[in-house]
PyMOL commands that place a pseudoatom at each C-alpha (Angstrom):
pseudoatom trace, name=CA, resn=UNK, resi=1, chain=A, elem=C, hetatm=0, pos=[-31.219, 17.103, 56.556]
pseudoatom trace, name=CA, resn=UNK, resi=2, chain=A, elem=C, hetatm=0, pos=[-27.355, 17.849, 57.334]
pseudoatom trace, name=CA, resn=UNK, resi=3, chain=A, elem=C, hetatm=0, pos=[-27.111, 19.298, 54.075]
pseudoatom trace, name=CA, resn=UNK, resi=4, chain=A, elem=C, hetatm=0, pos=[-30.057, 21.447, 54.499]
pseudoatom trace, name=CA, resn=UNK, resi=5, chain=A, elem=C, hetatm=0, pos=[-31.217, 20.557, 50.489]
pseudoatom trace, name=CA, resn=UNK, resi=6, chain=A, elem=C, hetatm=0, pos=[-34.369, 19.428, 50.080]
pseudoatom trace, name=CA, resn=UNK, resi=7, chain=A, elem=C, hetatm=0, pos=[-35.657, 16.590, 48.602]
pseudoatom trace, name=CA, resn=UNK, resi=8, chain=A, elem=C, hetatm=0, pos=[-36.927, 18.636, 45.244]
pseudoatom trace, name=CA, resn=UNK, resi=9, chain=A, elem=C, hetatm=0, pos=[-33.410, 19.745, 44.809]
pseudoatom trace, name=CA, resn=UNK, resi=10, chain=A, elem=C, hetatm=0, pos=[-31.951, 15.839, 45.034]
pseudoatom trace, name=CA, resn=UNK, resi=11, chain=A, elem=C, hetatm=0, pos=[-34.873, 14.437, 42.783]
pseudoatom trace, name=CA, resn=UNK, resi=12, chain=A, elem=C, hetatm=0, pos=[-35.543, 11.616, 44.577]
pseudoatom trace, name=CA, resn=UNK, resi=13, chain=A, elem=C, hetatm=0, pos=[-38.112, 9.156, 43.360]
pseudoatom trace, name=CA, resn=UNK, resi=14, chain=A, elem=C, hetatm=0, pos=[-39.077, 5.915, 45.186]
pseudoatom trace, name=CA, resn=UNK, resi=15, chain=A, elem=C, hetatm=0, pos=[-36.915, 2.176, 44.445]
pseudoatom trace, name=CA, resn=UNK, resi=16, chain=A, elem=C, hetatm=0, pos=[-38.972, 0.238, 41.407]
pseudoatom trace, name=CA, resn=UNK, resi=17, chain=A, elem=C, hetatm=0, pos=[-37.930, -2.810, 43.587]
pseudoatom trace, name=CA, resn=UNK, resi=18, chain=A, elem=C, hetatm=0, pos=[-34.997, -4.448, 44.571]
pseudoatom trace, name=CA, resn=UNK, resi=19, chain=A, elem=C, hetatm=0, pos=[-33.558, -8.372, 45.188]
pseudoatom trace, name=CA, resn=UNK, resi=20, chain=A, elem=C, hetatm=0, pos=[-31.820, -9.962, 47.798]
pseudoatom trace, name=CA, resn=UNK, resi=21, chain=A, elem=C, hetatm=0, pos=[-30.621, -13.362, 45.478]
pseudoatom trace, name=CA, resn=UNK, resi=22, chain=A, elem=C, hetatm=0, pos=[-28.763, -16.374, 46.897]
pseudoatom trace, name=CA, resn=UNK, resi=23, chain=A, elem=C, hetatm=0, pos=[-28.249, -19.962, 45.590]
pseudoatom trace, name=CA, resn=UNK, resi=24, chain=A, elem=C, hetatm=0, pos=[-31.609, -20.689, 44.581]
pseudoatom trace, name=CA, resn=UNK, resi=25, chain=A, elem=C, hetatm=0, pos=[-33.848, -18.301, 46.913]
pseudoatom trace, name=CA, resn=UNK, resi=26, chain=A, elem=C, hetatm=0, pos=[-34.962, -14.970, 46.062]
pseudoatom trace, name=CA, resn=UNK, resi=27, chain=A, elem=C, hetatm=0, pos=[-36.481, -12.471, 48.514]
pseudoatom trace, name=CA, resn=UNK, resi=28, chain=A, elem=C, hetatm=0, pos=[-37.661, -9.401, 46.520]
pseudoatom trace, name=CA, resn=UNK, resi=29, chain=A, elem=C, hetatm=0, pos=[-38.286, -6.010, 48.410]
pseudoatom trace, name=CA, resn=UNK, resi=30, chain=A, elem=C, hetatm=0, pos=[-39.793, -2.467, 47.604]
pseudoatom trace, name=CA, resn=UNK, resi=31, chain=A, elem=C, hetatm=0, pos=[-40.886, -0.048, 49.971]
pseudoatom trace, name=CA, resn=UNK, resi=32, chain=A, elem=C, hetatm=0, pos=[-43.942, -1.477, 50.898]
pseudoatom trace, name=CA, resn=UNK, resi=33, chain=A, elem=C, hetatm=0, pos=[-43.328, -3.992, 53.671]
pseudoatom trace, name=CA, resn=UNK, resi=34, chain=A, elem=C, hetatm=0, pos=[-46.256, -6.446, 52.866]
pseudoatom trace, name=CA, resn=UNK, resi=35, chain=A, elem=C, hetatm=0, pos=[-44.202, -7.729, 49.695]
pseudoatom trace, name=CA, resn=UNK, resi=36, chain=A, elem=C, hetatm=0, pos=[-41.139, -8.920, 52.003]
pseudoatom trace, name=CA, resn=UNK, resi=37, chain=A, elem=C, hetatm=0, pos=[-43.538, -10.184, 54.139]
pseudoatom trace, name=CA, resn=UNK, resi=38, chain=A, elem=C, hetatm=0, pos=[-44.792, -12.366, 51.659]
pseudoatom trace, name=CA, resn=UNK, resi=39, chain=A, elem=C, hetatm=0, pos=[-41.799, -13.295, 49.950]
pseudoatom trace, name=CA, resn=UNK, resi=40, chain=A, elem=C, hetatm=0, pos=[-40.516, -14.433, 53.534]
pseudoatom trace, name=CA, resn=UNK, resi=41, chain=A, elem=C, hetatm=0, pos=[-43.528, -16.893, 54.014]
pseudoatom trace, name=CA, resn=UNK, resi=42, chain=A, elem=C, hetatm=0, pos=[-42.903, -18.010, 50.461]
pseudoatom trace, name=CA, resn=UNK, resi=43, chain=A, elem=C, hetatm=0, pos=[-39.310, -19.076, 50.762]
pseudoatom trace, name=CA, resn=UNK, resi=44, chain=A, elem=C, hetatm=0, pos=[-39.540, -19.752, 54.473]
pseudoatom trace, name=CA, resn=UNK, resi=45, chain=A, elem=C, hetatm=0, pos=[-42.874, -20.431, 55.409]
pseudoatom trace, name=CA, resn=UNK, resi=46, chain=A, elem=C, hetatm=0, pos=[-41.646, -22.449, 58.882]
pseudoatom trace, name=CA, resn=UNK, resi=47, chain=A, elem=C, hetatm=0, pos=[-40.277, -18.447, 59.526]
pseudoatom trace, name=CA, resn=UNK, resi=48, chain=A, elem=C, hetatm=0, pos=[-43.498, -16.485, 59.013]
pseudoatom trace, name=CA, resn=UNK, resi=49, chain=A, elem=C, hetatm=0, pos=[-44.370, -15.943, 62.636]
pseudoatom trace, name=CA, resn=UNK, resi=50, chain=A, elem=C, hetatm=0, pos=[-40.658, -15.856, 63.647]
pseudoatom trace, name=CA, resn=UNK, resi=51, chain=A, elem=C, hetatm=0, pos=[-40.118, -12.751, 61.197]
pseudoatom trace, name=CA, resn=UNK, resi=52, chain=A, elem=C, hetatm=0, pos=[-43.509, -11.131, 62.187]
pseudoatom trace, name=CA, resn=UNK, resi=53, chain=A, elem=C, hetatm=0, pos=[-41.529, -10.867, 65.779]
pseudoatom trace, name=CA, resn=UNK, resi=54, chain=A, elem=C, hetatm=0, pos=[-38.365, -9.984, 64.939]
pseudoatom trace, name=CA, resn=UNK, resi=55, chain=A, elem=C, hetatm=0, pos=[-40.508, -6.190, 62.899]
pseudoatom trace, name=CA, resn=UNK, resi=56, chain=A, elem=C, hetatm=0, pos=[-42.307, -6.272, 66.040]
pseudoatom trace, name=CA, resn=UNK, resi=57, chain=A, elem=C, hetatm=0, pos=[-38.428, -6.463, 67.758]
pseudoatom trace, name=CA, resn=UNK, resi=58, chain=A, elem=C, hetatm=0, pos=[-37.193, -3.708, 65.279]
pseudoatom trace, name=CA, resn=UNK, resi=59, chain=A, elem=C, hetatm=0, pos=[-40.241, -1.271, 65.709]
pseudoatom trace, name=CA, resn=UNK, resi=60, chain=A, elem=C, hetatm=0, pos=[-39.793, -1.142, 69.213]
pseudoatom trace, name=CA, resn=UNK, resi=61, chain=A, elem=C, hetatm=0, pos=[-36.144, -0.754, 69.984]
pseudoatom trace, name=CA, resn=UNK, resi=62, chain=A, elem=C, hetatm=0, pos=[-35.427, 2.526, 71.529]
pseudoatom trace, name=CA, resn=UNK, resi=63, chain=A, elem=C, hetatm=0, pos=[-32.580, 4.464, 69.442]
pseudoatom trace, name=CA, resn=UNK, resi=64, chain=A, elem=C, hetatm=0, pos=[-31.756, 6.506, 72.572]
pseudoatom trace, name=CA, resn=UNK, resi=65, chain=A, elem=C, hetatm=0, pos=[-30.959, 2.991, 74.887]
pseudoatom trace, name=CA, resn=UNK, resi=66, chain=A, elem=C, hetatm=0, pos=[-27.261, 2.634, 74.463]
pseudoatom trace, name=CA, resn=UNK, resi=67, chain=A, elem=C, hetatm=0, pos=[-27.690, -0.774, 75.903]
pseudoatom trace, name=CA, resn=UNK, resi=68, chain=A, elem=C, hetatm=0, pos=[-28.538, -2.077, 72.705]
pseudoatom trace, name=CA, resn=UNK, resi=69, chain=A, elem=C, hetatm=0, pos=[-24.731, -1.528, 71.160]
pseudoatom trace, name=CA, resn=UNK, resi=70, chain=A, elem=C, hetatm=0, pos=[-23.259, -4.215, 72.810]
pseudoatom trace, name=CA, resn=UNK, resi=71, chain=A, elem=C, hetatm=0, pos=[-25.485, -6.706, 71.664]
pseudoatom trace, name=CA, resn=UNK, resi=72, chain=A, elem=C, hetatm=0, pos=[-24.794, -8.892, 68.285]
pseudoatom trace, name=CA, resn=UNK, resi=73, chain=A, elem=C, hetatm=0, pos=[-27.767, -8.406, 65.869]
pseudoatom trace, name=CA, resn=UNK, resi=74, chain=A, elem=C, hetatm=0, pos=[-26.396, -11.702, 65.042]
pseudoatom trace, name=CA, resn=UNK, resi=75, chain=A, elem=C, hetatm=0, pos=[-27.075, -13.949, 67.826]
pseudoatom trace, name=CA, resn=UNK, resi=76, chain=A, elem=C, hetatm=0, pos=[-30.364, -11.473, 68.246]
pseudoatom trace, name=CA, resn=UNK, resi=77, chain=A, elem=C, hetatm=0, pos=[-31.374, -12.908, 65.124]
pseudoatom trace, name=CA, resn=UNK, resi=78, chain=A, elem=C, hetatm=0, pos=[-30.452, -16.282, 65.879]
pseudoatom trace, name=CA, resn=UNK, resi=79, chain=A, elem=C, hetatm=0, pos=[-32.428, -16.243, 68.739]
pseudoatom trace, name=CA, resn=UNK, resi=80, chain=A, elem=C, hetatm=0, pos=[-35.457, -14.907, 67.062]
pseudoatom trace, name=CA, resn=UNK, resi=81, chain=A, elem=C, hetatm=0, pos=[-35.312, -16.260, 63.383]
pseudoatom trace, name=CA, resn=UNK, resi=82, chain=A, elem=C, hetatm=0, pos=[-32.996, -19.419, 63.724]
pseudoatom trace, name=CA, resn=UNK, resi=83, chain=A, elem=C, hetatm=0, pos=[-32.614, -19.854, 59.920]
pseudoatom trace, name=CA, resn=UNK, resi=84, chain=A, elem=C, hetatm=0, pos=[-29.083, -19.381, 58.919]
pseudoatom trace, name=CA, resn=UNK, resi=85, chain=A, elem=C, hetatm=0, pos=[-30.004, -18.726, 55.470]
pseudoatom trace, name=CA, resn=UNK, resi=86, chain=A, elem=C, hetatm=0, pos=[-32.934, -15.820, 56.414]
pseudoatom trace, name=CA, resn=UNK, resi=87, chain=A, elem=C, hetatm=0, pos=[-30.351, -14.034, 58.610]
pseudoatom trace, name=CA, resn=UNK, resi=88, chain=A, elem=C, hetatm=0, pos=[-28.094, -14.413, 55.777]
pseudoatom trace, name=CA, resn=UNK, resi=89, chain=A, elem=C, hetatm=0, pos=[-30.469, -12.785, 53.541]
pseudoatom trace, name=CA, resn=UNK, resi=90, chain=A, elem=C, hetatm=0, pos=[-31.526, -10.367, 55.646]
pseudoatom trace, name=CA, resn=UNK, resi=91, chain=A, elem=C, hetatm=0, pos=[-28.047, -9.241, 56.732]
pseudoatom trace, name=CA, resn=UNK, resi=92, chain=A, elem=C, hetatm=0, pos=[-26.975, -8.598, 53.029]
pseudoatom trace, name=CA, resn=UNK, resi=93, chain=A, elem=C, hetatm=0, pos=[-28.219, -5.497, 52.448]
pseudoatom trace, name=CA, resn=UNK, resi=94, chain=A, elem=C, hetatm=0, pos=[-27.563, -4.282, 55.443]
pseudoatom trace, name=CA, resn=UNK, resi=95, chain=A, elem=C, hetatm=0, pos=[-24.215, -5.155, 55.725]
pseudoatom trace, name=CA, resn=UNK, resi=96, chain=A, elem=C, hetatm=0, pos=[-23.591, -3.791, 52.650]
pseudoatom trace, name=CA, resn=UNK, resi=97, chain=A, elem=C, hetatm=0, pos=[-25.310, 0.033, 53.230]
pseudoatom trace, name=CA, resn=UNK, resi=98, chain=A, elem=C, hetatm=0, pos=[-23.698, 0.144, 56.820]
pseudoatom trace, name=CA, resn=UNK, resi=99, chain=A, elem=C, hetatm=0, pos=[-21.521, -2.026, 58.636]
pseudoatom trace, name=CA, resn=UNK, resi=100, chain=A, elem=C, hetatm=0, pos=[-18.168, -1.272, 60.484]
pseudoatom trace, name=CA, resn=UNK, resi=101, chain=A, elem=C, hetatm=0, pos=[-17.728, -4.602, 61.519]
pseudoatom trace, name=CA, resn=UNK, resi=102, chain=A, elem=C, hetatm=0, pos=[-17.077, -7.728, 59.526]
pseudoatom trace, name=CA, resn=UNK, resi=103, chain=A, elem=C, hetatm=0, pos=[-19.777, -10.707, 59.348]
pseudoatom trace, name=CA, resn=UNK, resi=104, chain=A, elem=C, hetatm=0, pos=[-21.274, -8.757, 61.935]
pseudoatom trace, name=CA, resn=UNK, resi=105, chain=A, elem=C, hetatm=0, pos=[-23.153, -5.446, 63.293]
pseudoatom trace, name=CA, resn=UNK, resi=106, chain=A, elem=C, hetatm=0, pos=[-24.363, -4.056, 66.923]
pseudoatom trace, name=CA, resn=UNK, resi=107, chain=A, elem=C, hetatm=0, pos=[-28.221, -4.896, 67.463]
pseudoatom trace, name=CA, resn=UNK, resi=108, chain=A, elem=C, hetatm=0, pos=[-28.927, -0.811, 67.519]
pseudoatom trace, name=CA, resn=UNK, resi=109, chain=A, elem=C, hetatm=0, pos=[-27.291, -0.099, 63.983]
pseudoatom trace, name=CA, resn=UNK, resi=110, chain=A, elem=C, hetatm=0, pos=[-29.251, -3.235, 62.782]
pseudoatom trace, name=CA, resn=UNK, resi=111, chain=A, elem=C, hetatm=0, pos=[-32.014, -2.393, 63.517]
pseudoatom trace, name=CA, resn=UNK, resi=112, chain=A, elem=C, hetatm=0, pos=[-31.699, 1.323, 62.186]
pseudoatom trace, name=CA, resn=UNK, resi=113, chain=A, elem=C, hetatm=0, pos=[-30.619, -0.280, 59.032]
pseudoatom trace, name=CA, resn=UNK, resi=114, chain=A, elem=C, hetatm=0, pos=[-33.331, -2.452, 58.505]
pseudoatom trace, name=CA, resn=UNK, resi=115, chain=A, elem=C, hetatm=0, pos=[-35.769, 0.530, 59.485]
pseudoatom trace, name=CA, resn=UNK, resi=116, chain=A, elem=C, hetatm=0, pos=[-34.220, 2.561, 56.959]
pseudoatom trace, name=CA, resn=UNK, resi=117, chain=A, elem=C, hetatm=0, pos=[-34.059, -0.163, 54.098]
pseudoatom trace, name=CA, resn=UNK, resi=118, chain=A, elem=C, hetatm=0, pos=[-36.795, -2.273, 54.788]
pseudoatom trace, name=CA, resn=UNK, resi=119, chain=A, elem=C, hetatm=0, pos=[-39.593, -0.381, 56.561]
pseudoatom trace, name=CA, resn=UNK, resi=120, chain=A, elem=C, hetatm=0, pos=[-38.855, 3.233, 55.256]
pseudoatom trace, name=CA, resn=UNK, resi=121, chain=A, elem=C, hetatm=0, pos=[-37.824, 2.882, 52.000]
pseudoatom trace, name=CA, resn=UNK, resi=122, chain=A, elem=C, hetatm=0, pos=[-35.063, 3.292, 49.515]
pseudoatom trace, name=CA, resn=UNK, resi=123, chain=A, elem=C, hetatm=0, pos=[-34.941, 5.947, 46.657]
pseudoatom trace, name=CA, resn=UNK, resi=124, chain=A, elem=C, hetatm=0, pos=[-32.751, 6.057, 43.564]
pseudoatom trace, name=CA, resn=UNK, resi=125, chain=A, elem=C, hetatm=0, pos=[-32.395, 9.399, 41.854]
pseudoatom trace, name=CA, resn=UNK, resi=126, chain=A, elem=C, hetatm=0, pos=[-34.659, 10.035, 39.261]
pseudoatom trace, name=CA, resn=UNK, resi=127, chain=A, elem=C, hetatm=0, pos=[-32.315, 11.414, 37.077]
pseudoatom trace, name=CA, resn=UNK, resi=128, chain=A, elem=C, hetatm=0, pos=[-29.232, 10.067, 38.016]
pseudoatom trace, name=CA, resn=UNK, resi=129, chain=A, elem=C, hetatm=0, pos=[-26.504, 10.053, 40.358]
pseudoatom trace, name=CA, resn=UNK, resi=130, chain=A, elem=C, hetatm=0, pos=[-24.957, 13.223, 38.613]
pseudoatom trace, name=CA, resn=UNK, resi=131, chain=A, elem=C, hetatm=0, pos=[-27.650, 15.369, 39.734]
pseudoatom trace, name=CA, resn=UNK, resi=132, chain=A, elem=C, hetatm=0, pos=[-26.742, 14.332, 42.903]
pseudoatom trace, name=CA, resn=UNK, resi=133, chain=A, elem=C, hetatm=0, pos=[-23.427, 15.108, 42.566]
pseudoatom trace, name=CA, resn=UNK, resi=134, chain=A, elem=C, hetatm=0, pos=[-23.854, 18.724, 41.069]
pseudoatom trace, name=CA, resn=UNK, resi=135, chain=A, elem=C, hetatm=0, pos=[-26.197, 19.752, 44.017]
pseudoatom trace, name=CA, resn=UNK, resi=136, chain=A, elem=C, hetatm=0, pos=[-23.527, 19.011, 46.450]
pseudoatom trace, name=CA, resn=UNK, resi=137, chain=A, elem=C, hetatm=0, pos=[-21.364, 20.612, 44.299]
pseudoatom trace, name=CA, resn=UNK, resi=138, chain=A, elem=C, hetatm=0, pos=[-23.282, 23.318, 44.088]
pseudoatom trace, name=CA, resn=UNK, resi=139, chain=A, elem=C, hetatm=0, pos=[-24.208, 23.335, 47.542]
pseudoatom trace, name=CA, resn=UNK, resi=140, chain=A, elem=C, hetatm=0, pos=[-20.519, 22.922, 49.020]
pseudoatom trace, name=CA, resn=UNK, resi=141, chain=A, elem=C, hetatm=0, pos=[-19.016, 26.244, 46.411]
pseudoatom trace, name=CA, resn=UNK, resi=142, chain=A, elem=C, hetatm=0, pos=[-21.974, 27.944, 47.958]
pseudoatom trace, name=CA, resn=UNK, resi=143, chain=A, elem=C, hetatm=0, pos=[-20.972, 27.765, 51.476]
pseudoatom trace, name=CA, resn=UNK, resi=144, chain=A, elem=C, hetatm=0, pos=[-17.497, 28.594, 50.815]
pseudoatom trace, name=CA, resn=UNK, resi=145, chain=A, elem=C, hetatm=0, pos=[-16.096, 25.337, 49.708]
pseudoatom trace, name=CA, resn=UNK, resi=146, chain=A, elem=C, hetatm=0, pos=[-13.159, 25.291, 46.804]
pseudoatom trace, name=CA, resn=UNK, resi=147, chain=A, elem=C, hetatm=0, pos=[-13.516, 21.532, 45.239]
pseudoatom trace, name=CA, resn=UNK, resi=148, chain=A, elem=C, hetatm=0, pos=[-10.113, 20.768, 43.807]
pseudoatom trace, name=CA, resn=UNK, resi=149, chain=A, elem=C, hetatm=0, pos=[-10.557, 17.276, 41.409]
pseudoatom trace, name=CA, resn=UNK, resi=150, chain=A, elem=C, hetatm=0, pos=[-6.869, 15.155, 40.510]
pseudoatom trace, name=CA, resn=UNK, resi=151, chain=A, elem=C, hetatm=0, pos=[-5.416, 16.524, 43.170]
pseudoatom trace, name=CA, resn=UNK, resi=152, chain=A, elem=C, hetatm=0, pos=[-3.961, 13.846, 45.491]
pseudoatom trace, name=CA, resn=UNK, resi=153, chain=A, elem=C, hetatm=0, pos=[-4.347, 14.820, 49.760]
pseudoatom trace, name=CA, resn=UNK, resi=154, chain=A, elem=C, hetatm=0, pos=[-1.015, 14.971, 51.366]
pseudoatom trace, name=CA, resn=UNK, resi=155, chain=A, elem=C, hetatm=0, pos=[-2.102, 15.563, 54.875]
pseudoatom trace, name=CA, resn=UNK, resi=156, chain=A, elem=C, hetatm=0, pos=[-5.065, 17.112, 56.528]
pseudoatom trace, name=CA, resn=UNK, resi=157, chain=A, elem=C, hetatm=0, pos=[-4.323, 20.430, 58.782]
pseudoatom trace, name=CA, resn=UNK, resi=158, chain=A, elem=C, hetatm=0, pos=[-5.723, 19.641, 62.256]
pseudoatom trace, name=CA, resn=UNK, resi=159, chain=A, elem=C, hetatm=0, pos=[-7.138, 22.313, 65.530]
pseudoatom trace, name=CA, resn=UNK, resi=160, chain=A, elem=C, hetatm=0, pos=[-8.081, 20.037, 68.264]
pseudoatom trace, name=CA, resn=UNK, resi=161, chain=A, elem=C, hetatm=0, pos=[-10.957, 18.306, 67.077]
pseudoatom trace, name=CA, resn=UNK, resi=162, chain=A, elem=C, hetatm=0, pos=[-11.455, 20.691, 63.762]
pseudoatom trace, name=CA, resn=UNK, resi=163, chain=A, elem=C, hetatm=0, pos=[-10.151, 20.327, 60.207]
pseudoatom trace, name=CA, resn=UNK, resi=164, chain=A, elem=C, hetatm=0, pos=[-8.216, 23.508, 59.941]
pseudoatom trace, name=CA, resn=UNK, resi=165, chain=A, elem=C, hetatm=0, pos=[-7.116, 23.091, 56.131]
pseudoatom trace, name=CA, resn=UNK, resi=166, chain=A, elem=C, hetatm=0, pos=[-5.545, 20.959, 53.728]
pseudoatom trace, name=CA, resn=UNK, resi=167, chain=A, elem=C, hetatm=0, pos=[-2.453, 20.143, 51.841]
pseudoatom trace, name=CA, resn=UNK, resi=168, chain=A, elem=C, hetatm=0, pos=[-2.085, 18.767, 48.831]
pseudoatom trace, name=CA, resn=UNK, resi=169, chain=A, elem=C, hetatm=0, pos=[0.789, 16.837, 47.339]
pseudoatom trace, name=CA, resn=UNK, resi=170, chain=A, elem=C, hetatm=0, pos=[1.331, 19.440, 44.656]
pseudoatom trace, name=CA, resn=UNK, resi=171, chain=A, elem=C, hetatm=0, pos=[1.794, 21.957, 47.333]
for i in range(1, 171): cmd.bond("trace and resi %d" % i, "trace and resi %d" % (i + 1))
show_as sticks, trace
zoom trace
């Protein structure tokens, strides 16, 4: 939405599927929440009920309730799940899309994560990450941008809070 490009213009098509794979337990995912479901029953059927509460958890947090940043989506889950390996599981993805703090995130951007992966989906361009990249090229030379590639950043030219300009290590 920042961009203002539309989805036609990125080519986005829906994941096939994806894998979270440890030691000897496999949770596969797509976008359609019922197959996580099941493959959490499956490997850890004790946690069926446990992860039916954490969705229920994750639906209902309130993005706007700053509250919510303080707490450890660790210990949340913890509390909630109790299996080490589960949170494990579940954090691995996560952690890996969006996390700014090690072996750990803030309840809110957990739960925004998880949203996003788990309950809204993931795409995967449909014809590659280079049509990707040539719309934002395109998009960025079209609102005034000048993309200079090999060119190493010396420093960045500063206004206050704004990015005024920048100079390169060429000159």
């Amino acid at each position: 939405r920042q961009l203002r490009m539309s989805w036609d213009e990125l080519a986005i098509a829906p994941q096939i599927g994806s894998e979270i794979a440890f030691p000897g337990v496999r949770l596969r995912f797509s976008n359609d929440l019922d197959l996580l479901r099941a493959e959490v029953a499956r490997e850890f059927p004790g946690q069926r009920d446990r992860f039916e509460r954490l969705l229920g958890e994750i639906v209902d947090y309130d993005d706007l309730d700053e509250s919510h940043q303080a707490i450890s989506a660790r210990a949340k889950l913890r509390d909630i799940l109790g299996d080490p390996l589960l949170i494990e599981m579940l954090f691995c993805p996560l952690m890996f899309y969006g996390s700014a703090r090690e072996h750990d995130m803030d309840w809110g951007q957990f739960s925004i994560m998880f949203r996003s992966i788990f309950l809204e989906g993931l795409g995967r361009p449909h014809a590659g990450v280079r049509l990707i990249l040539r719309q934002l090229v395109r998009k960025f030379r079209a609102l005034g941008g000048e993309l200079r590639l090999r060119s190493g950043v010396q420093r960045l030219e500063t206004d206050g809070d704004r990015i005024t300009g920048v100079v390169l290590e060429n000159g």
